[in-house]
Structure formats: C-alpha cells, structure tokens
C-alpha positions as CSV (number, residue, x, y, z in Angstrom):
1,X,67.2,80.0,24.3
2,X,67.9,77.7,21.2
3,X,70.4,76.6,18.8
4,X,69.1,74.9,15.8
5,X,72.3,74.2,14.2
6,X,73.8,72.9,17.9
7,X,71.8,69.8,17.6
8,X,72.6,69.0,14.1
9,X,76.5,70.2,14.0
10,X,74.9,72.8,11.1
11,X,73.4,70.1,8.7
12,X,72.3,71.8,5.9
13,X,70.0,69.5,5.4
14,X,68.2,69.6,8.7
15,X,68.9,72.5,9.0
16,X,66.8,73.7,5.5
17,X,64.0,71.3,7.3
18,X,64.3,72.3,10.6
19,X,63.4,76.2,10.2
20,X,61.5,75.7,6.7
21,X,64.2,77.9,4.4
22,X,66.5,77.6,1.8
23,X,69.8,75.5,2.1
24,X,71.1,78.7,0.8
25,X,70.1,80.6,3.7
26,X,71.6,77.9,6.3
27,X,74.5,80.0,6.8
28,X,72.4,82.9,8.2
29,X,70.7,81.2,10.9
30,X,73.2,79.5,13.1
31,X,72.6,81.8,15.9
32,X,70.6,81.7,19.3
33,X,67.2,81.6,18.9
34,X,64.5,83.0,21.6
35,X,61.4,82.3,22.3
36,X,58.9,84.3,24.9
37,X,56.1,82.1,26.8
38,X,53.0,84.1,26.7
39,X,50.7,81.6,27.3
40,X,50.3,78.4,28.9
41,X,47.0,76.2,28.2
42,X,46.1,73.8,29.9
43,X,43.3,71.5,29.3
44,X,40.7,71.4,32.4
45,X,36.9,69.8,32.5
46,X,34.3,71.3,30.9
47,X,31.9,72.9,33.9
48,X,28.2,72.1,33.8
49,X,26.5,74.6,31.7
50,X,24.4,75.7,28.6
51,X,27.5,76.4,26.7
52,X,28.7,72.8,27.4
53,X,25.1,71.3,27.2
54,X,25.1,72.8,24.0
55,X,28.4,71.7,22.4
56,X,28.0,67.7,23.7
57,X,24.2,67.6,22.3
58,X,23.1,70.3,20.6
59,X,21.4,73.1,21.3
60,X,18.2,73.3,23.8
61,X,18.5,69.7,24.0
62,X,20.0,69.3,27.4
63,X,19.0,72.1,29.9
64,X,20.7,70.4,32.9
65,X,23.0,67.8,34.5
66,X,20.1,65.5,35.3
67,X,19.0,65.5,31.4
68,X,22.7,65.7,30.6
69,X,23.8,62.3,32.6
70,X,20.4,61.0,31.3
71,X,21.3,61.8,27.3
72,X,25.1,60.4,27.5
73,X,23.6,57.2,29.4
74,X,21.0,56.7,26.0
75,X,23.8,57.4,23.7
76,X,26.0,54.4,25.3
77,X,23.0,52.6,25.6
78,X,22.6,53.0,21.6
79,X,25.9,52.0,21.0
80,X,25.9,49.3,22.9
81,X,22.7,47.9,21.0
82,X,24.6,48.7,17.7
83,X,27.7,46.7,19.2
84,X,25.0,43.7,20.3
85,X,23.6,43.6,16.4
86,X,27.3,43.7,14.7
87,X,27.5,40.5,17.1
88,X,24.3,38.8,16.1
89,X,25.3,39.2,12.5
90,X,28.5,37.6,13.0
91,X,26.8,34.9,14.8
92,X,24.3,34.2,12.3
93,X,26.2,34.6,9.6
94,X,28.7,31.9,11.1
95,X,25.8,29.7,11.9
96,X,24.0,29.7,8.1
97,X,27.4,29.4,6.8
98,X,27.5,25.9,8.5
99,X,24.2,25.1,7.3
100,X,25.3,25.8,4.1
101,X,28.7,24.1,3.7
102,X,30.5,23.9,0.7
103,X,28.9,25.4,-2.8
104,X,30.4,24.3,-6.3
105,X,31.4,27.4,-8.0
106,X,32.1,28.0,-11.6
107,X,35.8,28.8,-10.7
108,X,37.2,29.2,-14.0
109,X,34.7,31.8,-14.7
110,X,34.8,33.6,-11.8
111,X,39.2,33.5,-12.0
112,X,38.8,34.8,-15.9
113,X,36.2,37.5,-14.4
114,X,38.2,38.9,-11.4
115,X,41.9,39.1,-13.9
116,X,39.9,41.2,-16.1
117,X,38.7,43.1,-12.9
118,X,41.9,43.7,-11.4
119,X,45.4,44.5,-13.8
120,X,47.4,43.5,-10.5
121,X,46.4,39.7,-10.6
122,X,48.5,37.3,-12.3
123,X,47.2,34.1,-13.5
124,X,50.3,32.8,-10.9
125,X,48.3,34.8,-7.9
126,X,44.8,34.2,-9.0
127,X,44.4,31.1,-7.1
128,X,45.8,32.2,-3.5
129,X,43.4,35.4,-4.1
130,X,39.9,33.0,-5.4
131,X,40.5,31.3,-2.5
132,X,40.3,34.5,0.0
133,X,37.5,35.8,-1.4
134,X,34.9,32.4,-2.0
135,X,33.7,32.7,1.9
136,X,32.3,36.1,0.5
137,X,30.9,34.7,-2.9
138,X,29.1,32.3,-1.0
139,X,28.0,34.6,2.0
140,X,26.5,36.5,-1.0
141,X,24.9,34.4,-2.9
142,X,23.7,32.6,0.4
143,X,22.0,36.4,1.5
144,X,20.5,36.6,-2.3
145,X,18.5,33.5,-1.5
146,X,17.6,34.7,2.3
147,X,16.8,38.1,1.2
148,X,14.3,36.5,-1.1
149,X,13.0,34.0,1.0
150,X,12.4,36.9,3.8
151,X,11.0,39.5,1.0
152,X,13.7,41.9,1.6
153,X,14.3,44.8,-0.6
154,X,16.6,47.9,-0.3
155,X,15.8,51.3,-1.0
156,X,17.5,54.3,-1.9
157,X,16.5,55.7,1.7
158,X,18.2,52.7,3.2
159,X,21.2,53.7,1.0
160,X,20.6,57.2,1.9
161,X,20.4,56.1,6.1
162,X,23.7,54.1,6.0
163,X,25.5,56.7,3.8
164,X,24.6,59.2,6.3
165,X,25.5,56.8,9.2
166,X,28.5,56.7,8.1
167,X,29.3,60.3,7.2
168,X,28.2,60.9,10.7
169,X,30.8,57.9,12.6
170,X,33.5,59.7,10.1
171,X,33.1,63.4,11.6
172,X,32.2,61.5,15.3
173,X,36.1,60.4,14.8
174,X,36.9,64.0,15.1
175,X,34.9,65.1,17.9
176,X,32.2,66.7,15.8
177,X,29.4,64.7,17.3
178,X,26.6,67.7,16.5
179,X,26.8,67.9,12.3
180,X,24.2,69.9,10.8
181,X,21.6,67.7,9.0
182,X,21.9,69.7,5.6
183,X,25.9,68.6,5.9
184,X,25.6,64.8,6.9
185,X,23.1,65.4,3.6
186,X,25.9,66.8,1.6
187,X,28.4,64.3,2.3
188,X,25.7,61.2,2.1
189,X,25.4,62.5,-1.4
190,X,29.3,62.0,-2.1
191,X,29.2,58.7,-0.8
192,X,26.5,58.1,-3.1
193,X,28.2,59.8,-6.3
194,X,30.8,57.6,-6.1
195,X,30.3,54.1,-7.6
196,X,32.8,52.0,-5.4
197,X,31.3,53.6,-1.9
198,X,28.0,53.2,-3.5
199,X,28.5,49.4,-3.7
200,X,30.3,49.1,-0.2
201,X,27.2,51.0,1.2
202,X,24.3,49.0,-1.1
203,X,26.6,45.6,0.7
204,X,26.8,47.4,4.1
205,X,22.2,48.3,3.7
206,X,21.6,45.0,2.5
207,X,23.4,42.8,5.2
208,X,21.7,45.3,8.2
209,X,18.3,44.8,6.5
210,X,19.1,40.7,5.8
211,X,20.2,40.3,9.8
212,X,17.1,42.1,11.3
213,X,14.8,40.1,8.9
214,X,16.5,36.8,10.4
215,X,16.5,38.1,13.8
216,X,12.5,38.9,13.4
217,X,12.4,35.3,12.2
218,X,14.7,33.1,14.8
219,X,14.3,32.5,18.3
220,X,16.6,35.0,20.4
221,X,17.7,33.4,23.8
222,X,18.6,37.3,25.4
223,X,21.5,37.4,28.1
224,X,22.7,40.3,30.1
225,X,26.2,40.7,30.6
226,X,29.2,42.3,31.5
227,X,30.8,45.0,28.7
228,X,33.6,43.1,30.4
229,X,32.2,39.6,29.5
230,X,30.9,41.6,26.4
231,X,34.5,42.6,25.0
232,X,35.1,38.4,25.3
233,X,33.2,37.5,22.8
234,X,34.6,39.7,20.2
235,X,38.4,39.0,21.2
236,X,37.8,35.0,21.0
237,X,36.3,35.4,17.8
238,X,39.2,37.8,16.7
C-alpha cells in the first residue's frame, strides 16, 4: 500500500509530477494506492547453449564452450592490440612533436580565420583559445609532411572502415555487439552525410593510416606486460 500525497503533504506540484496528471485532478488522488507483485525477475547467468552462443557471437559461429572461451579470448585479445596502437600513437606523436619543437605560425591569420569560424569568439578570448588549439595545427601540419614523406593516402573505404568502426563501438555501448552488416552500412552512411563527422572521421582515418606507416618504418622494442602495468602507462600520461 501507497500514499502519494503522504510523502509530499499533497503538493500539487509533485503531486501533478508524481502520477503524470493534471494539477486539476490532484484533489482526486490522495488516496491509498495498491499495487500486486506478480512477478519477480531476477537476473541469473546465461547457461551454455546455442541460444547464448548465438546472442554473444552470432549465429553458427560458436557451437560450444571450447570455441566459445576460445572466441571471447580473440576478442580481448583484439582489443587489447587496438588499446597497444592508441598507445604507440600517443607515444609517437609525443616523440615527433619534440623533434619538431616550435613552428612560426601566421597567427594573425589563423585568429582572423577561426572569429570568422566560430560567432562565440571574441577578439578578448581569441588568444587563450589560439593558444589551445596550436599543439593541433602543428600536429597537423607535422602529419601533412609525414603522410607525404611515407606516400600515405586515404580512401573513401578507409573513410567507410572507421565510420563503420565507430557505428559499431556506438551500438557495442548498448550491448548490441552482433549488428547486421547492411545496418552498420546504414549508419556509416550517416556519419558520412554529415560534413562535421565526415571531417572528425577523414582526421580519425588519416592519423590510424599515418601511425601504422611510422610504425612499419621505426624500430619497435616489443614488451609484454601486465594489463595491470598496462593501465600505468595510460594514467601517468593522463
């Protein structure tokens, strides 16, 4: 048994909220309420089974608990070697940055540029903002001169394979790990349609292609550690 309006000494106002009506009708529902328990759920593990095989990978792609613990040990595996690249990019990109230092800039032009850009910048905010983005204008006019000195070009289909990547991580958030390929297609195309995602995508393309043409063209000194002693490195650098 309930009261609503015992736990707000009949507040119209929370009242109206509370049961989703009418202030008007506020008067009419200061009563008992009751509710009847018919069910009780409660969340259990999934049993090994085709149903579950099915669900986690697909279907007819994992016919047992052998192949099963097998598949969920590649797909940490793959994330892992996603997390180990994001790391050598920051690394490298650290590393050249160094090499290059500082770059002389044609400030003037590039503050006139980004007011005409953006209507919230002020001519009395414009400095404190060039500043926090130069690292970036440098990073990218550093990765022009790379990218051209390692011959590397980007395609649509590498637009089309991060766009779809990342259509994929955004339904992954939600537990929908199996998406049909003609809707990560659909939603890839969105991306795509858009002009600002189509930029932060052709960046996002160009930096993976740029950090596995530098690691085909450096010396990698490979360590095995810990995700423990794995998780370090990205807090110290956080």
């Amino acid at each position: 048994m309930f009261n609503p309006a015992a736990t707000c000494d009949s507040n119209e106002i929370e009242m109206s909220s509370m049961l989703n009506i009418d202030r008007e009708q506020v008067a009419e529902h200061k009563g008992d309420f009751r509710f009847d328990i018919k069910d009780i759920i409660v969340l259990r593990p999934a049993e090994y089974g085709e149903q579950f095989y099915n669900e986690a990978f697909g279907k007819d792609k994992v016919h047992n608990e052998e192949e099963y613990r097998a598949a969920v040990k590649d797909m940490i595996a793959a994330q892992l070697k996603m997390d180990s690249d994001f790391r050598f990019s920051i690394d490298a990109r650290d590393a050249i940055m160094n090499k290059v230092g500082d770059v002389d800039l044609p400030e003037d032009i590039l503050k006139e540029y980004l007011l005409q850009q953006n209507d919230k910048l002020t001519k009395e905010t414009i400095d404190e903002e060039f500043n926090k983005l130069r690292p970036g204008l440098i990073w990218q006019l550093t990765r022009d001169v790379i990218a051209e000195q390692l011959q590397v070009k980007v395609s649509e289909d590498d637009l089309r394979n991060v766009a779809r990547s990342m259509a994929q991580q955004q339904f992954a958030q939600y537990g929908m790990t199996n998406i049909p390929v003609e809707a990560l297609d659909k939603y890839a195309n969105d991306i795509l349609n858009d002009n600002r995602t189509r930029q932060e995508v052709a960046n996002q393309a160009a930096d993976m292609k740029i950090f596995a043409a530098i690691k085909e063209s450096v010396t990698i000194d490979d360590k095995t550690v810990s995700v423990e002693e794995f998780n370090a490195l990205f807090a110290t650098a956080k």
